[in-house]
C-alpha positions as CSV (number, residue, x, y, z in Angstrom):
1,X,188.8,174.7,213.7
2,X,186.8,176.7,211.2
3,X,187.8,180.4,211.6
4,X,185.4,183.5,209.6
5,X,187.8,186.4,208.1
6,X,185.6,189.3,207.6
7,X,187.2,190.9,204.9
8,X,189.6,188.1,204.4
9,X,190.3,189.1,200.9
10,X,191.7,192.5,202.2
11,X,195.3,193.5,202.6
12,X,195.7,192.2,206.4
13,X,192.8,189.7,205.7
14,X,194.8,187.8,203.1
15,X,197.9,187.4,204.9
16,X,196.0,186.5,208.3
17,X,194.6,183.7,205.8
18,X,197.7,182.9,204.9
19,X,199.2,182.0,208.3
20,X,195.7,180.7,209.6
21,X,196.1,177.7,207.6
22,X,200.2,177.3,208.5
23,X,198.5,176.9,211.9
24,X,195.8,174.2,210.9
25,X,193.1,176.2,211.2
26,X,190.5,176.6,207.7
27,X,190.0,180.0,207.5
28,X,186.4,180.7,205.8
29,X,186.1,183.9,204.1
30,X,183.9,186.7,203.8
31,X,184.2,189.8,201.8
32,X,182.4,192.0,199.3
33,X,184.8,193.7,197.4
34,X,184.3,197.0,198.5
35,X,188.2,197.7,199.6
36,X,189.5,194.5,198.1
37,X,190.4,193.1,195.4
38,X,189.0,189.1,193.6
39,X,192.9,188.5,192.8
40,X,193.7,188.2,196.4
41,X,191.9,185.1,196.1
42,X,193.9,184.0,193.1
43,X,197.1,185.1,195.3
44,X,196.4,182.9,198.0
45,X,195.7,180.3,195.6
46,X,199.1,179.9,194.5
47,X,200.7,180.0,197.7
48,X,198.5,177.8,200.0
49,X,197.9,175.5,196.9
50,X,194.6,174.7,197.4
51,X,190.9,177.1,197.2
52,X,190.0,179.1,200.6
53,X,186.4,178.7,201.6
54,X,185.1,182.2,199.8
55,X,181.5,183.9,200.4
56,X,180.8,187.1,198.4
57,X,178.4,189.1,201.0
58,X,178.0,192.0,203.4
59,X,178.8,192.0,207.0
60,X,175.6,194.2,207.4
61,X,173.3,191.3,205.7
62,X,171.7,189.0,208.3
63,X,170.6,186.5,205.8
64,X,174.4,186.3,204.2
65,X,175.9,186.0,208.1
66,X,172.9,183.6,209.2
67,X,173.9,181.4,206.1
68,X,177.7,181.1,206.9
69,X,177.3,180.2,211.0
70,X,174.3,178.0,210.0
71,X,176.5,175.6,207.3
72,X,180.6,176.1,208.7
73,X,180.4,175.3,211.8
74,X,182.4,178.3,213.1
75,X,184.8,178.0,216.2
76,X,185.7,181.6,216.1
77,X,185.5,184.9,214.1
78,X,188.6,187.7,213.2
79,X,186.5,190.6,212.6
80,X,188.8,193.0,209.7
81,X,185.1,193.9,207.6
82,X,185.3,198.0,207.7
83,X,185.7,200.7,205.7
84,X,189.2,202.4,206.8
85,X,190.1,205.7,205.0
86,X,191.0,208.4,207.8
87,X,190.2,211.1,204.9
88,X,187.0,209.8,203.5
89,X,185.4,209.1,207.0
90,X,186.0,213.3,208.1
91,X,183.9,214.1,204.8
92,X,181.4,211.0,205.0
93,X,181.1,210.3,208.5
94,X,177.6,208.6,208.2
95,X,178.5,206.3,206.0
96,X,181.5,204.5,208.5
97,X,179.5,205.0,211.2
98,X,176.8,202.8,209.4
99,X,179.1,200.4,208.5
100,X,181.9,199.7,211.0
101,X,179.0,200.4,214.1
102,X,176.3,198.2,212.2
103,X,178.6,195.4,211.4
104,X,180.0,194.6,215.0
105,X,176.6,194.9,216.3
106,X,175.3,192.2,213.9
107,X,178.5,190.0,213.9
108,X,178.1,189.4,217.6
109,X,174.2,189.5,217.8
110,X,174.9,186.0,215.0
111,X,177.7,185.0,217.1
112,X,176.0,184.5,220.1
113,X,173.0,183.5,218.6
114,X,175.1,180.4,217.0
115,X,177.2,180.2,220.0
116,X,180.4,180.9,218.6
117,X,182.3,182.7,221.4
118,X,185.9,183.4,220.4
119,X,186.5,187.2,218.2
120,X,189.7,188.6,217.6
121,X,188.7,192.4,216.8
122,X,190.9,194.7,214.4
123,X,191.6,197.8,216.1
124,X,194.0,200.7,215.8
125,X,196.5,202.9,217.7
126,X,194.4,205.7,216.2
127,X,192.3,205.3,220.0
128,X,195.4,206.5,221.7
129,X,195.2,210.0,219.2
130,X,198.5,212.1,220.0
131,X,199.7,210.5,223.3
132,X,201.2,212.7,226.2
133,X,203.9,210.0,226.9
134,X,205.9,207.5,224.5
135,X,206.2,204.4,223.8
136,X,201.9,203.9,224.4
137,X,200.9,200.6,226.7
138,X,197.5,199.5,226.5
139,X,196.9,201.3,229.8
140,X,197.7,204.2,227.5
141,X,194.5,206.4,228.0
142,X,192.7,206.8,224.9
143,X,191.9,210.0,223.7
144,X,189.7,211.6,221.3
145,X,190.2,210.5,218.2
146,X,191.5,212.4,215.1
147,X,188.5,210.9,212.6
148,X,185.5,209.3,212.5
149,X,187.2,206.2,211.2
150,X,189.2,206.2,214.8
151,X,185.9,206.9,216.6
152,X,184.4,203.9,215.1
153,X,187.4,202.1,216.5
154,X,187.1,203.1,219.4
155,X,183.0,202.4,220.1
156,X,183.7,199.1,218.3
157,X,186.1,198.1,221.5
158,X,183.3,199.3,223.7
159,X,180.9,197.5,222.3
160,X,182.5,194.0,222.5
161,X,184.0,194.8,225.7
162,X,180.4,195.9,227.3
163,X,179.1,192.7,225.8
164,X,181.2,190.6,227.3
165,X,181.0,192.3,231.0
166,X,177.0,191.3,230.3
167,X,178.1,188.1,231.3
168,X,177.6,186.6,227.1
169,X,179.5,183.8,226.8
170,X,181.7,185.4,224.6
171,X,186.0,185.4,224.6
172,X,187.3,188.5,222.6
173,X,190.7,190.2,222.5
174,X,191.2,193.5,220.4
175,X,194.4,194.1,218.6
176,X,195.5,197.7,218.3
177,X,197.7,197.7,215.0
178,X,200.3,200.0,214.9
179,X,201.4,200.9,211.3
180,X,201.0,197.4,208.9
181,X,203.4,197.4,205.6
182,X,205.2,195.0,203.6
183,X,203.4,191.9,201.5
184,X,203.9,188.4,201.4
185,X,207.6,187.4,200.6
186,X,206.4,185.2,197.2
187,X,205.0,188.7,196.2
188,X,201.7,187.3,195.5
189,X,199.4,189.2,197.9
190,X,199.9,192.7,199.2
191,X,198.1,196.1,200.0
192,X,195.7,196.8,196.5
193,X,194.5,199.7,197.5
194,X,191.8,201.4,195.3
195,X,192.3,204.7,193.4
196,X,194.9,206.8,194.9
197,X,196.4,205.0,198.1
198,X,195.8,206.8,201.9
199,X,199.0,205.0,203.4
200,X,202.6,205.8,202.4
201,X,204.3,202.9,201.3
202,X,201.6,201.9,198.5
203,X,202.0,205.6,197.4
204,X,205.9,205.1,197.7
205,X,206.1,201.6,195.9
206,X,203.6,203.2,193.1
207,X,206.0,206.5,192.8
208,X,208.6,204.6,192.1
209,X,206.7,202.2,189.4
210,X,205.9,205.8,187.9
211,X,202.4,205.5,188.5
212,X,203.0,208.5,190.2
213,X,204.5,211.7,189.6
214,X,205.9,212.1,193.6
215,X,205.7,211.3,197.1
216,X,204.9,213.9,199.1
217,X,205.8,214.0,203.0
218,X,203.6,216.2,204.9
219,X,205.2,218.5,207.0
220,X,209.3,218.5,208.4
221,X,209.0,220.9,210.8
222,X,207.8,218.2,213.9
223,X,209.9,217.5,217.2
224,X,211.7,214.9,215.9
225,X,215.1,213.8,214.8
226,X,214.1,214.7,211.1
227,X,211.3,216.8,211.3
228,X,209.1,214.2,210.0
229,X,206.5,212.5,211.8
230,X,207.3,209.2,213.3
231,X,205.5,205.9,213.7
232,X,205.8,202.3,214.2
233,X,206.0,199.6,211.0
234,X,205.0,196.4,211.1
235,X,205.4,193.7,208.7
236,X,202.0,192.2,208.0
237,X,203.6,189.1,207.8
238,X,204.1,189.3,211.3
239,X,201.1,191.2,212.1
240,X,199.0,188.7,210.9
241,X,200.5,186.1,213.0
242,X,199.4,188.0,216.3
243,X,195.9,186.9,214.7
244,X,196.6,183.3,215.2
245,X,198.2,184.0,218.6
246,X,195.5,185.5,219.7
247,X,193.4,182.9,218.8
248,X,195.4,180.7,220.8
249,X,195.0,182.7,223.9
250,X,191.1,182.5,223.6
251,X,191.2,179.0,223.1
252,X,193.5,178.6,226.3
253,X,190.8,180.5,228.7
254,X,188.7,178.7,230.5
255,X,186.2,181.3,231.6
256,X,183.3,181.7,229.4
257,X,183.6,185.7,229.8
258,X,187.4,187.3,228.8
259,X,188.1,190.6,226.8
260,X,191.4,191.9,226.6
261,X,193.2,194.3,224.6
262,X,196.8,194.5,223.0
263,X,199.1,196.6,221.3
264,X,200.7,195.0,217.9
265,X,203.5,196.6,216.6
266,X,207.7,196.8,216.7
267,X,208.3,198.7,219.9
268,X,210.4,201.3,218.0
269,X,209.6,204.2,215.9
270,X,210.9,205.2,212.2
271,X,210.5,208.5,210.7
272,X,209.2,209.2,207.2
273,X,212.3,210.3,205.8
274,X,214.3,207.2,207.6
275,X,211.3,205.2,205.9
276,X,211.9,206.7,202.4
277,X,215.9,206.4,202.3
278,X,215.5,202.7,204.0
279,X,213.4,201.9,200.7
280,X,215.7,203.7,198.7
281,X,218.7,201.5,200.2
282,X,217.5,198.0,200.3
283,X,216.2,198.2,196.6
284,X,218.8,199.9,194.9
285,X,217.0,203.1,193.7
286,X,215.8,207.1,193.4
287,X,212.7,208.0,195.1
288,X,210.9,211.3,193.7
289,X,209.7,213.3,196.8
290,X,209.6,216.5,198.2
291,X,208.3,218.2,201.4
292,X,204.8,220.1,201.8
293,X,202.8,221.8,204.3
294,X,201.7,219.0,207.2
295,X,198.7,217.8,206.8
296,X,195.8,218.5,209.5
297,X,195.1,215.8,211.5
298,X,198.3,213.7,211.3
299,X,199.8,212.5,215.0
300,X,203.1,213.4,215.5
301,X,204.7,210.5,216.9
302,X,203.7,207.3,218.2
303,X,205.2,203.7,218.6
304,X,204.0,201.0,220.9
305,X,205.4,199.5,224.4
306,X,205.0,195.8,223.7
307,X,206.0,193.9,226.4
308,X,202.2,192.9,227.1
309,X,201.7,191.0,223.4
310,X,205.8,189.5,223.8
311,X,205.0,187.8,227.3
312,X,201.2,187.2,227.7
313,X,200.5,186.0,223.9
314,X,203.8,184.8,223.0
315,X,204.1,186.8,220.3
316,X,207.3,189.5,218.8
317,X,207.5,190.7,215.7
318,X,210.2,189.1,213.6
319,X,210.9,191.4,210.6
320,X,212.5,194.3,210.0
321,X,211.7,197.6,208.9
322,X,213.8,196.5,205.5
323,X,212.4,193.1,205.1
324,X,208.6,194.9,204.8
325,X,210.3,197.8,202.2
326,X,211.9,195.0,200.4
327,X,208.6,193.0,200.4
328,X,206.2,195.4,199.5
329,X,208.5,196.9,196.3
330,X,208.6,192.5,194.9
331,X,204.6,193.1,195.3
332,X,204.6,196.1,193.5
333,X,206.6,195.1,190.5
334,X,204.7,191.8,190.3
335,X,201.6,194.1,190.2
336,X,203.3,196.0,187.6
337,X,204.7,193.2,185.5
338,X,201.1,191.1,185.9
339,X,199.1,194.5,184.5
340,X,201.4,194.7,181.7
341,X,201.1,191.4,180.9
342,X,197.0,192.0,180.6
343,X,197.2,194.6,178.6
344,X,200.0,193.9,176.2
């Protein structure tokens, strides 16, 4: 079964790629570049052994999605296409609403028009905001969100869920990520984030490749064992299997109508400090931080209940907090090593 990646060449993309085709499905990519990088491609490459289907486009270009459904054939779609920094969507709002809104809107407009019914949908625990009452379910109410980036999460569910109580022949489940770290264990794909990176461990992995002068962790004053906030890591590794499980559960349904939500993470809950002296542990170094202000906007704790994925999709994440550290550093130091190569 042909699957489209939106954004396949992204960080969670890639390695959904990855265990897509360990699955015997052909995983047809689409991505632009715009938070991604070409060597992912070169990445997956070398560990699949063979090219991935690969179409440089737009998710908001009719003609580009038109294109792909009218020549692949398409048995289902993972949506991950969207622009995704919390910080740059509070000062360019406009901008993700365009895109992430826009994108969903016209993915499933071509969808249905080329009657392609399955979606898995990436979403976020960002939809539950701060929650009253820990671990979150998915019966968790969701609250305002903290950022127009969670907003656009949040309408996107709404969207595909209202579209498939029309009575569309469509089967869609969204996956509400909890916090995805860690690369590929060959160390050929990872997070590439561009410029200065929004999420901690690409800032911690790059501090301690002395791309960076520090890590600093906002804020030690929270109600928690350390002070710092807390929040549930997933491996991607792991994460991106859900994907294929998912896909499995759409295929299983019989009714031509099913949307369904589920929370993807660990069940349990780290803090930033535990996070920062588990990475110093498992790879045998010094991590240069210190403690600032907290930063407006962050949630202080959350972690996800996940008995819902474990029994109805089959699913449990595998590796641990250390395997993803461990991971993600061999990614880095590849990085480092291949840049080094280039420019010596």
């Amino acid at each position: 079964m042909r699957i489209l990646v939106t954004g396949g060449a992204g960080f969670i993309g890639s390695h959904t790629v990855v265990e897509l085709v360990n699955a015997g499905y052909e995983p047809i990519i689409i991505d632009n570049f715009s938070n991604s990088d070409r060597s992912a491609l070169d990445g997956l490459r070398q560990i699949l052994n063979r090219d991935v289907i690969f179409y440089q486009g737009d998710c908001n270009d009719p003609e580009t999605l038109n294109a792909i459904f009218e020549k692949e054939s398409l048995g289902g779609v993972i949506h991950f296409a969207a622009h995704k920094a919390v910080g740059e969507s509070v000062a360019k709002p406009l901008m993700y609403y365009r895109n992430n809104l826009d994108s969903t809107i016209l993915l499933l407009e071509t969808m249905q028009r080329y009657g392609v019914s399955n979606l898995v949908f990436s979403s976020s625990c960002t939809v539950y905001g701060q929650p009253e009452q820990l671990p979150v379910t998915e019966a968790t109410p969701r609250l305002p969100a903290q950022s127009p980036y969670g907003n656009t999460k949040t309408i996107c569910e709404d969207i595909i869920r209202d579209t498939v109580r029309s009575g569309a022949a469509m089967k869609a489940i969204a996956l509400r990520y909890f916090n995805p770290i860690g690369a590929h264990p060959s160390g050929l794909i990872g997070e590439l984030p561009l410029g200065v990176p929004s999420n901690l461990v690409p800032f911690i992995t790059q501090t301690a490749a002395g791309l960076r002068e520090k890590v600093t962790v906002f804020g030690n004053d929270y109600d928690t064992p350390d002070g710092t906030c807390i929040r549930d890591y997933i491996h991607v590794v792991d994460l991106a299997k859900a994907h294929v499980q998912a896909l499995r559960l759409l295929d299983s349904q019989e009714e031509n109508s099913y949307y369904d939500i589920f929370n993807v993470g660990t069940g349990q809950g780290n803090t930033v400090l535990e996070l920062i002296k588990t990475f110093e542990e498992v790879n045998q170094l010094k991590l240069n931080y210190s403690i600032g202000p907290r930063r407006p906007g962050d949630v202080e704790k959350i972690y996800a209940q996940v008995d819902k994925v474990n029994n109805v999709m089959g699913w449990r994440a595998e590796k641990s907090l250390a395997d993803g550290l461990r991971d993600a550093w061999r990614w880095e130091q590849n990085l480092h090593l291949k840049n080094s190569t280039v420019s010596g």
